[in-house]
Each structure stands twice: as structure tokens, then as C-alpha cells.
VMD Tcl script that draws the C-alpha trace (Angstrom):
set ca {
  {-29.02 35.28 40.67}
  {-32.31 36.88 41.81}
  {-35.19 39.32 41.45}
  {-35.75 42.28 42.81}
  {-39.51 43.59 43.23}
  {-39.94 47.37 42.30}
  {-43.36 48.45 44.14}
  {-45.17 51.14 45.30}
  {-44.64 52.01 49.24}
  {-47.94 51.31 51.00}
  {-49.28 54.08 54.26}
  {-46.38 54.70 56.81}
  {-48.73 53.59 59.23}
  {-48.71 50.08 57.79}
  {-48.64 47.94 61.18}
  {-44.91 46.67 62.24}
  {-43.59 43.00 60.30}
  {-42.84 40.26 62.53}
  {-41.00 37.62 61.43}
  {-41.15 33.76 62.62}
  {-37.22 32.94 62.23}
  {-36.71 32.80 58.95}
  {-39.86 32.53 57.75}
  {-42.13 35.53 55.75}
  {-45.44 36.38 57.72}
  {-48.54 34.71 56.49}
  {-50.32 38.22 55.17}
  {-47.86 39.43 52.81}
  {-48.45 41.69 49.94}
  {-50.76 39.97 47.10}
  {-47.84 41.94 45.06}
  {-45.27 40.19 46.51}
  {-46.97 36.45 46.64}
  {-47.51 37.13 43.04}
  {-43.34 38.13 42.30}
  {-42.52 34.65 44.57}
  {-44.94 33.07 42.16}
  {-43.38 34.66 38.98}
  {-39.39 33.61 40.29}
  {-40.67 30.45 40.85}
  {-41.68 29.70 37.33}
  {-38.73 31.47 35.95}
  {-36.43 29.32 38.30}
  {-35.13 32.00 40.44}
  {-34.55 30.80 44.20}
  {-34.22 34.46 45.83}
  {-36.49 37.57 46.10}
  {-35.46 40.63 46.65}
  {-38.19 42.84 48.63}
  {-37.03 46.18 50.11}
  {-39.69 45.54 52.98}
  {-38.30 42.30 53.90}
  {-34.54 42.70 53.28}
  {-33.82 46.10 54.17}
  {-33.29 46.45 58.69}
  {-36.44 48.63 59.28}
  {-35.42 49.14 63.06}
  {-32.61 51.67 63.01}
  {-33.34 54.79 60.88}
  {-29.52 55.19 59.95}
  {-28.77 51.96 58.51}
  {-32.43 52.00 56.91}
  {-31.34 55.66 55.27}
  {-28.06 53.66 53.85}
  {-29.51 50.62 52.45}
  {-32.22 53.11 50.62}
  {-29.77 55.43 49.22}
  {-28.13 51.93 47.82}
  {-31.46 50.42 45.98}
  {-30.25 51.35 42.92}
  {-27.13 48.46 42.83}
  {-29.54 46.27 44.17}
  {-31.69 46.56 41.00}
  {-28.73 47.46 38.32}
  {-27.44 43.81 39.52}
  {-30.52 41.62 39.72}
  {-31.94 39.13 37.18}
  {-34.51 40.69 36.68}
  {-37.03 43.30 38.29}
  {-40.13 43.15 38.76}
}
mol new
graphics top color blue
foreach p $ca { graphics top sphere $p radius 0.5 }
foreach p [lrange $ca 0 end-1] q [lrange $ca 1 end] { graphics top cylinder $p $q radius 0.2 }
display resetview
């Protein structure tokens, strides 16, 4: 089970994500601290953020995983 967040795209200029291992960068989105907040207190372990979970580095895979959103929201919990 798991949420999916359903946000508006910020500026394409929006500066690169690095990641730490497995770990979510410090700044993140006040939207998507406050989604992590909500699946916490409705006991949901996983968060599904197209920023973080689809590959942003290779245009062609990115295009594929887009064009797919739509299962990953029919089959979530819940979006947000």
C-alpha cells in the first residue's frame, strides 16, 4: 500500500536533486514534507513522488515512466 502525491511541477530550471544513498535531500518540497507527514498519520510506510521515484537522468526512460503516471495513481491508497 502507498500514496501517491499529485502536485504541481515547479520551474524547469529547478537546480538538479542529489541524493545521499537512500536518503531524501534535506530541502524538499514543504508539499511533500507535508504528504510524508499526512502517510505517517494515516499509517502508510511509502510515498510516491514523481520527482523522487521517476529516473530524471535519461530522457527516454523519464518519457516512459510519465506516460505511465496514471497506473501509478489508479493503484495507490490514496492520492494526495
Amino acid at each position: 500500500e502507498y500514496a501517491a502525491l499529485s502536485y504541481v511541477w515547479g520551474a524547469a530550471t529547478e537546480t538538479p536533486i542529489i541524493f545521499s544513498g537512500s536518503r531524501l535531500p534535506a530541502d524538499i518540497p514543504l508539499v511533500v514534507a507535508d504528504a510524508i507527514s499526512v502517510c505517517l498519520q494515516l499509517g502508510l510506510q511509502y510515498l510516491w513522488v514523481d520527482r523522487y521515484c521517476i529516473l530524471q537522468d535519461d530522457a527516454e526512460t523519464k518519457d516512459a515512466q510519465i506516460r505511465n503516471m496514471n497506473l501509478i495513481y489508479k493503484q495507490a491508497e490514496l492520492t494526495i
